[in-house]
C-alpha positions in Angstrom: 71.0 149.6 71.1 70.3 153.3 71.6 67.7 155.1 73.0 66.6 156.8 70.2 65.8 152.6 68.7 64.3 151.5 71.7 61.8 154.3 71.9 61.2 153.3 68.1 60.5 149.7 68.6 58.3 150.5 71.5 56.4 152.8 69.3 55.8 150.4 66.9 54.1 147.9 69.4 52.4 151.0 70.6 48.7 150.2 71.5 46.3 151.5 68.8 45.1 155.1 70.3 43.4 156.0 67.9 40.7 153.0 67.2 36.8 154.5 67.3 34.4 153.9 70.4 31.3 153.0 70.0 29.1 155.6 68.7 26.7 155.3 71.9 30.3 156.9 74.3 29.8 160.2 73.9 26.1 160.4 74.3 26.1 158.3 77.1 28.9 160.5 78.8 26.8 163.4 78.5 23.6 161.3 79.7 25.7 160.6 82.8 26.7 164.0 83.5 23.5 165.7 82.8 22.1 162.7 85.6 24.6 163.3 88.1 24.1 167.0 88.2 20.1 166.7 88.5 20.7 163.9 91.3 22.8 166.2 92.9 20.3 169.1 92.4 17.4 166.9 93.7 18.8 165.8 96.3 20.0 169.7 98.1 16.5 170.8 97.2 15.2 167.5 98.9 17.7 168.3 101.9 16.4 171.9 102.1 12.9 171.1 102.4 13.5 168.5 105.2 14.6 171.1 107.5 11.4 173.2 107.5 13.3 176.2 106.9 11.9 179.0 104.6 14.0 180.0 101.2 14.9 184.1 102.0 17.9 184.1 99.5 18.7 182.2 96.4 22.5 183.6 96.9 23.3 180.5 99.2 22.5 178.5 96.6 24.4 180.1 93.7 27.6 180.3 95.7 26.6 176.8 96.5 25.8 175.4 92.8 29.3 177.4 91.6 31.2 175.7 94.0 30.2 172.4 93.6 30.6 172.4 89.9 34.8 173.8 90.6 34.8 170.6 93.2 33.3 168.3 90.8 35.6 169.5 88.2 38.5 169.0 90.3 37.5 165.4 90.6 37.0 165.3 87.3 40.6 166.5 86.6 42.0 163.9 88.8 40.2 160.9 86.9 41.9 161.6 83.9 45.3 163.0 85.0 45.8 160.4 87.9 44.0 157.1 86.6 45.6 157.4 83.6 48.2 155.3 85.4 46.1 152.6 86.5 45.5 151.6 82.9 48.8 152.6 81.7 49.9 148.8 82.0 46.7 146.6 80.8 47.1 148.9 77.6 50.4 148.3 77.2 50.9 144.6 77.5 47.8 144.6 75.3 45.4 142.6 78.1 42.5 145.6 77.5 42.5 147.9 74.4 42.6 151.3 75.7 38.7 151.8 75.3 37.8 149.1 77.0 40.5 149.7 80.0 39.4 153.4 80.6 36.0 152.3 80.9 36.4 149.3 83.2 38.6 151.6 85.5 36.5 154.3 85.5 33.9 152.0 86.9 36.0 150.3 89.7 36.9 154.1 90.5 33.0 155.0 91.1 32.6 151.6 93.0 36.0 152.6 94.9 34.4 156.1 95.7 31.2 154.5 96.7 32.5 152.5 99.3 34.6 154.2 100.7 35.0 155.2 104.9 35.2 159.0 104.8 38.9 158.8 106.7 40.9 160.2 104.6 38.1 162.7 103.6 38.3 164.2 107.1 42.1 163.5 107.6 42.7 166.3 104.7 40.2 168.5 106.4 41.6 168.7 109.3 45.3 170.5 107.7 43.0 173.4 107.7 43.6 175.9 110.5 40.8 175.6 112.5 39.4 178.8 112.3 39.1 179.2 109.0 36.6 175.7 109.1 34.6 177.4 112.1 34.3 180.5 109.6 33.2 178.1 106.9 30.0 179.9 106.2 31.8 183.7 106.3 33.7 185.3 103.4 36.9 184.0 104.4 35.3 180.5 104.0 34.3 180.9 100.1 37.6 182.5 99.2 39.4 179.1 101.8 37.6 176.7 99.2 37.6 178.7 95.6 41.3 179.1 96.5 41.7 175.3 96.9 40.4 174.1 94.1 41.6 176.6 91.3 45.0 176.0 92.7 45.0 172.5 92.5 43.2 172.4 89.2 45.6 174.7 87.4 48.5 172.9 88.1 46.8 169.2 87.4 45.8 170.9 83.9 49.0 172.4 83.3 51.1 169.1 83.9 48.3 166.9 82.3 49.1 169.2 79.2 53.0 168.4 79.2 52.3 164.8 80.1 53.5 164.7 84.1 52.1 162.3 86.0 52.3 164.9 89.1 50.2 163.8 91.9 46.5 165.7 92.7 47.2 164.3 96.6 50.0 166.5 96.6 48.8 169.3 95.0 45.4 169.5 96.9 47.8 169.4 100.2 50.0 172.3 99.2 46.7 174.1 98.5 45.7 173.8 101.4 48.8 174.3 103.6 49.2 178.0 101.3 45.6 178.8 102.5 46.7 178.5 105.9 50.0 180.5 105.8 48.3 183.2 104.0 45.6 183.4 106.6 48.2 183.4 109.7 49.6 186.2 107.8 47.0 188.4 106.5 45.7 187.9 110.5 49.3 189.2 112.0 50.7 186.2 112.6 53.7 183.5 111.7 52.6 181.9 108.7 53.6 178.3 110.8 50.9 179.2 112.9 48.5 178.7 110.4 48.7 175.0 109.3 48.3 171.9 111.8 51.9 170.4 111.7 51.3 167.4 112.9 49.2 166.2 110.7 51.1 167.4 107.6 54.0 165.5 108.6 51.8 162.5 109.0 50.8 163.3 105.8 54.2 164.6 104.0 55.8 161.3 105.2 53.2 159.0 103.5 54.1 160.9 100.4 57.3 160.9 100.6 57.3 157.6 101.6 55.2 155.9 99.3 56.9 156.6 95.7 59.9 154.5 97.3 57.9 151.8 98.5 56.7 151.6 95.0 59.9 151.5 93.0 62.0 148.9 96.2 59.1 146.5 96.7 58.0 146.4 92.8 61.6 145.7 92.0 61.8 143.1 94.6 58.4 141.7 94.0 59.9 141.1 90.0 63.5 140.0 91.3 60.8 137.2 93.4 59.0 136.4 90.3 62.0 135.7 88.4 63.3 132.9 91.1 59.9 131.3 91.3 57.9 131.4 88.2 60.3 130.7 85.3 57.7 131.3 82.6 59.5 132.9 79.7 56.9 134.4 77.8 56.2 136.6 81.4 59.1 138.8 80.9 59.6 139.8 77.6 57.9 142.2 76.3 54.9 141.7 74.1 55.3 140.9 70.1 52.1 141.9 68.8 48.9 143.5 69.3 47.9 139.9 70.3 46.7 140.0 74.3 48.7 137.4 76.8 48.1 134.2 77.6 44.6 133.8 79.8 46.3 133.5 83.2 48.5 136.4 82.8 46.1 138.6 81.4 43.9 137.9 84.3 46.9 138.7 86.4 47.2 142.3 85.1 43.6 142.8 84.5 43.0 142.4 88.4 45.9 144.1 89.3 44.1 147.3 87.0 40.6 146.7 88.9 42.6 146.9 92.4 44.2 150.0 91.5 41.1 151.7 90.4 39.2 150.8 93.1 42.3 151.7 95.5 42.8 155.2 93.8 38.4 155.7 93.6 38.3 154.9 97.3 41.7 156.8 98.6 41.7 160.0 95.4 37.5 160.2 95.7 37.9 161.0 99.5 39.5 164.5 99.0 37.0 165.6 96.9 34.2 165.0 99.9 35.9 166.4 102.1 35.9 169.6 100.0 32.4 169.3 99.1 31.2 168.5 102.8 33.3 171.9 103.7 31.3 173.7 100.7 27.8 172.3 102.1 28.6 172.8 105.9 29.6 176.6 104.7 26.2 177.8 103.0 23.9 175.4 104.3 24.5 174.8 107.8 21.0 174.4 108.1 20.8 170.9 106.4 24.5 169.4 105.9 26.2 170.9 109.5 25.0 168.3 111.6 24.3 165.0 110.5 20.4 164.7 111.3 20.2 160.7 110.6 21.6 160.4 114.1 18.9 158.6 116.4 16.9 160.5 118.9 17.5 157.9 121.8 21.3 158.5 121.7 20.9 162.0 122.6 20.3 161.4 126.4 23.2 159.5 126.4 25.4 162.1 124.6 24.1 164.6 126.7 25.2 162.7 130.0 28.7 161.4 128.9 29.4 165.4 128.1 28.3 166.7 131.5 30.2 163.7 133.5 33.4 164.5 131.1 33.4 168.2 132.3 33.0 167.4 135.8 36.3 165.0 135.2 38.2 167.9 133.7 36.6 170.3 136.2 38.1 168.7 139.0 41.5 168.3 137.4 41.8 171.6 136.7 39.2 174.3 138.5 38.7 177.6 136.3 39.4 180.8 137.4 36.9 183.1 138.8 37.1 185.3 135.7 38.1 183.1 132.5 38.6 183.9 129.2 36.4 182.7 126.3 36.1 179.3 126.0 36.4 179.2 122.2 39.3 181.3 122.0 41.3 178.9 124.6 40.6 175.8 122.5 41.2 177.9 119.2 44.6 179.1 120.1 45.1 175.6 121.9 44.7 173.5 118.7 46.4 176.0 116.4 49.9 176.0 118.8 49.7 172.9 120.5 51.0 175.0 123.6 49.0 173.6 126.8 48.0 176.0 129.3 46.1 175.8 132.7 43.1 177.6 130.9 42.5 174.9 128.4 40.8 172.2 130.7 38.4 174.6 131.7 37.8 175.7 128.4 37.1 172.2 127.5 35.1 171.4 130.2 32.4 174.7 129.8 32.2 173.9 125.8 31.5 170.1 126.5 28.6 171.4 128.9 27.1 173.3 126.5 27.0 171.1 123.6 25.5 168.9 126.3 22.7 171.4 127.1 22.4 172.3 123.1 21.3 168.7 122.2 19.5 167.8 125.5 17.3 171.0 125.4 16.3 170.5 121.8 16.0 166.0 122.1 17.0 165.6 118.9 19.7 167.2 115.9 16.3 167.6 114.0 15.2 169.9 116.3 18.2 172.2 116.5 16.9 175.8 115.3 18.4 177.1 112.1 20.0 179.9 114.2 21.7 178.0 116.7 22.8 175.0 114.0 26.4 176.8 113.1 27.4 177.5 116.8 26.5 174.3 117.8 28.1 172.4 115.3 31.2 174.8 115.1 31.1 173.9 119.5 31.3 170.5 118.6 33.8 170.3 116.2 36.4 172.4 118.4 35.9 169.7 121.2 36.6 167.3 118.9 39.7 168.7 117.8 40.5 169.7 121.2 40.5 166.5 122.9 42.4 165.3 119.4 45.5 167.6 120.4 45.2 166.6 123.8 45.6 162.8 122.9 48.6 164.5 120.8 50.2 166.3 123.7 49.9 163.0 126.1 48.5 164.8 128.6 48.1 162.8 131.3 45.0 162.2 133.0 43.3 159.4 134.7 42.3 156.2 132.7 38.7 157.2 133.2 38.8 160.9 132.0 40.5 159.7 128.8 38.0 157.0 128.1 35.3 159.1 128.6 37.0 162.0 126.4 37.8 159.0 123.7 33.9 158.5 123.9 32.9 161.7 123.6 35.5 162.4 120.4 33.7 159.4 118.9 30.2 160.5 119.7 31.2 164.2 118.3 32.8 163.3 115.4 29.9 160.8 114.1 27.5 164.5 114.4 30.2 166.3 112.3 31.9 164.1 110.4 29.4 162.6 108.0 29.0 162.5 104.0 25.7 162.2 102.7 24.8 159.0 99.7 24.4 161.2 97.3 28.0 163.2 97.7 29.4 160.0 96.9 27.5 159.4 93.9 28.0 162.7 92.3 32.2 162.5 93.3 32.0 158.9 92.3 30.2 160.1 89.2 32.7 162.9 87.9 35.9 160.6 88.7 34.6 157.9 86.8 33.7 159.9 83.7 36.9 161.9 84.2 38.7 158.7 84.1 37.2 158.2 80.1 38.7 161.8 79.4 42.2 162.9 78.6 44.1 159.4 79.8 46.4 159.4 76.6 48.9 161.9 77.7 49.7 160.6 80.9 49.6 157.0 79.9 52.5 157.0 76.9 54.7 158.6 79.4 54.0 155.7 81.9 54.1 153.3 79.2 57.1 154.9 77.1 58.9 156.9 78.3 59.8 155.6 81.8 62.1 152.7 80.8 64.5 152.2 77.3 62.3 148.8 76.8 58.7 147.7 76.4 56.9 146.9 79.4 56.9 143.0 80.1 53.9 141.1 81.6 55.6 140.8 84.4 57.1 144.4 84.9 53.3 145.6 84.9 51.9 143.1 87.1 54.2 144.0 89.7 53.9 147.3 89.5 50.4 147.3 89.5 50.2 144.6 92.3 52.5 147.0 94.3 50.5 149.9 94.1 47.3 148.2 94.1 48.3 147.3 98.0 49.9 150.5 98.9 47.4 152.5 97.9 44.8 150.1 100.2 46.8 149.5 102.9 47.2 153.7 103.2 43.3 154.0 102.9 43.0 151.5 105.8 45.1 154.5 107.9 43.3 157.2 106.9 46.5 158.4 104.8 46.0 160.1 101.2 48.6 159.1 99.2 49.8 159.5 95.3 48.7 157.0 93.0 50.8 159.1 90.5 54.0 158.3 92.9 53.6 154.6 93.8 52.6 153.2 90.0 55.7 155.4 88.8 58.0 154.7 90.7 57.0 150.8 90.6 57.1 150.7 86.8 60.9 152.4 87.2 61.9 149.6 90.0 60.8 147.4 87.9 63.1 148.8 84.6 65.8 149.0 87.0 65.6 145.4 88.6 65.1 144.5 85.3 68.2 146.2 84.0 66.4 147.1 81.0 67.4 151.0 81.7 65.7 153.8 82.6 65.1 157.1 80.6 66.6 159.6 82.7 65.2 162.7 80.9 61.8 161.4 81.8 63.0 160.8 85.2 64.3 164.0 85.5 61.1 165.8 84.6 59.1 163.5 86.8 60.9 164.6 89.5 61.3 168.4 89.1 57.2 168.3 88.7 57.3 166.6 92.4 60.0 168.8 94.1 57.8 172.0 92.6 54.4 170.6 92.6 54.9 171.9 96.8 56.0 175.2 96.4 53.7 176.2 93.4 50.4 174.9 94.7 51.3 176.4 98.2 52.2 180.0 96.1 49.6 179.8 94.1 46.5 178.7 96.9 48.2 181.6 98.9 47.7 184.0 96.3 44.7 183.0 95.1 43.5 183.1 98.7 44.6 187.0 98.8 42.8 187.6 96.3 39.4 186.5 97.3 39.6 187.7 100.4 40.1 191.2 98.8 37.1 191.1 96.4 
């Protein structure tokens, strides 16, 4: 049979698209939006206020409000361009009608963003050159993060328009790494210098990696299934717009809620760690410290930091006329190069942080003037003793323990996201998940393969990325849901022998290969641009 008839049958079994919602969607779409932006509102004003501070400027809070509404949209661009694949199946082997399955996963994507750890929020963050999130609050800050997100939301939008499930993981990370090279360069330097390496190859490989994982394990999970469930009626492909029987339609309806929540929890984080970046930048005041932190464990901060830089002290003595502490540890974590001045450097920051929240008692109590340096103080350490775990440095068992300790006391002061920045990014993924999804799903569910998608071909695929996606949250890793559910509904056309349609294929993969190089132009650009204004 020819292409040309397979893609006819399978259009003829084609889920109805087309069927009307309920007459209550669209109002209570707008209800939602309308009630995350006022929660979100409520809640900066409510933030303000708390930290006694008077109101001098409304500017803070334009730039502020502008940005948020680009973050939220990106997350909103992701729902319906990326989650589009969770459904893709349920719709297709006719266990949800395509109304009910957008809704359902845009749901276990707010619960999925809700409960989430932060990790990979903070693991995207910190591909940024670190100078550029010390200058969060400065020009170059604002043009860092408008740069970002139009980057990444131009080229979501423009392969959302031609169908391509590209992946917004991989775009927000060339984003980001173009940012950096155009900031090495615009300051003098190689553009290499301007990205952390490391961590984008941790990074690169996971999504590199995954997309295989997806099509060789949902292949061999199918190739399993075969051997030990021989139930006929799970791999052929369905015969009407009638659902499955119960038990596999239970199957694949879990297998949907798992991916949803996998992609809310893993996708939502990115968007956090944008918005904490946004916050930290024009409200130091109230978001760059995290002021929940109990009073009593100051004392003990304070005395772990000055026994730390006595440690490093004594390892390495400074000399009688060293050079600023900040700019050791700056160029330290941007080249990985240790040098005899970095210890030192270490040491004096760690014992002013320790002074910082000692003399004050409390993050509370921090002055509004000496919030950015102290957080920006802390967050260098942080990153500092990071690299140095990189490096393997060797010191005494002791000196890393405490340094270990201190990292861990640091980060829980600078590394926070608020309640209600989950709500409002759990919010605008779940809604974006009802929006758009039609596009992205016929190629998943069409075009992919020469035949209809089986029960069984969509479990696996499904149950594949469901567990990938999870399993990379658990490490901290972003990864594309885009990639894994592909490639798993190819492995599974191919271990199926049912044929694969290579033109699809083909433009699948020229939108990964460029997805890289554009976003990385285009952030870069951008980023030129805004500095300029």
């Amino acid at each position: 049979m020819s292409e040309n008839s397979l893609s006819s049958s399978s259009a003829q079994r084609r889920p109805d698209f087309n069927g009307k919602g309920s007459r209550f969607s669209k109002p209570l779409f707008f209800i939602l939006l309308a009630a995350g932006l006022a929660f979100a509102g409520l809640n900066l004003v409510n933030d303000v206020e708390q930290t006694n501070t008077p109101v001098t400027s409304y500017l803070p809070f334009f730039l502020l409000g502008l940005a948020l509404l680009i973050a939220l949209g990106f997350e909103f661009v992701n729902g319906f361009h990326d989650t589009a694949n969770a459904v893709a199946t349920v719709i297709y082997t006719h266990s949800l009608t395509p109304g009910v399955a957008v809704v359902w996963s845009g749901f276990c994507n707010f619960m999925g963003v809700l409960l989430s750890s932060g990790v990979v929020a903070f693991g995207i963050i910190s591909l940024l050159p670190v100078e550029l999130i010390l200058q969060a609050s400065s020009g170059n800050g604002f043009a860092m993060v408008y740069a970002l997100l139009f980057s990444a939301i131009i080229w979501n939008l423009g392969t959302w328009y031609f169908g391509l499930p590209s992946s917004s993981s991989h775009t927000l990370i060339g984003s980001i790494i173009g940012v950096g090279v155009a900031n090495a360069m615009l300051h003098g330097r190689s553009g290499l210098s301007g990205v952390d390496w490391d961590q984008a190859l941790k990074v690169g490989y996971a999504l590199l990696l995954s997309p295989v994982v997806g099509f060789v394990c949902a292949g061999l999970l199918l190739w399993v299934m075969k051997i030990f469930i021989r139930n006929r009626q799970l791999y052929q492909a369905p015969k009407s717009d009638q659902p499955p029987p119960v038990w596999i339609r239970g199957l694949l309806i879990l297998t949907c809620t798992g991916v949803s929540f996998a992609h809310g929890s893993n996708d939502g984080q990115k968007g956090m760690g944008l918005i904490m970046l946004i916050l930290v930048g024009t409200m130091p005041i109230a978001y760059a410290l995290n002021r929940s932190l109990p009073a009593d464990q100051i004392p003990r901060v304070a005395a772990l930091t000055e026994v730390t830089a006595h440690q490093l002290l004594q390892l390495q003595p400074a000399t009688a006329h060293p050079p600023a502490a900040r700019d050791v540890l700056t160029g330290f974590v941007g080249s990985n190069n240790m040098n005899a001045d970095v210890l030192p450097a270490l040491a004096r920051t760690l014992t002013e942080v320790g002074d910082q929240i000692r003399r004050y008692g409390s993050m509370d109590n921090i002055p509004a003037q000496a919030v950015t340096n102290t957080r920006n103080q802390m967050y260098l350490a942080s990153e500092s003793i990071k690299h140095l775990q990189n490096a393997k440095v060797t010191l005494p068992q002791e000196t890393e323990r405490n340094l270990k300790a201190v990292k861990a006391e640091l980060d829980s002061a600078t590394r926070f996201i608020p309640m209600w920045v989950k709500v409002v990014v759990a919010i605008a993924l779940g809604l974006g998940t009802m929006v758009g999804w039609r596009r992205i799903v016929v190629t998943v569910g069409e075009r992919i393969g020469k035949t209809h998608l089986s029960y069984a071909q969509g479990a696996s695929a499904e149950l594949v990325a469901m567990m990938t996606i999870g399993a990379a949250d658990g490490f901290g890793l972003p990864v594309s849901t885009t990639h894994v559910l592909s490639s798993g509904v190819a492995g599974t056309m191919a271990a199926n022998r049912s044929g694969l349609q290579f033109s699809t294929l083909r433009n699948l993969a020229v939108a990964w290969i460029l997805t890289l190089p554009v976003s990385i132009l285009l952030s870069a650009l951008l980023y030129w641009l805004f500095t300029h204004f």
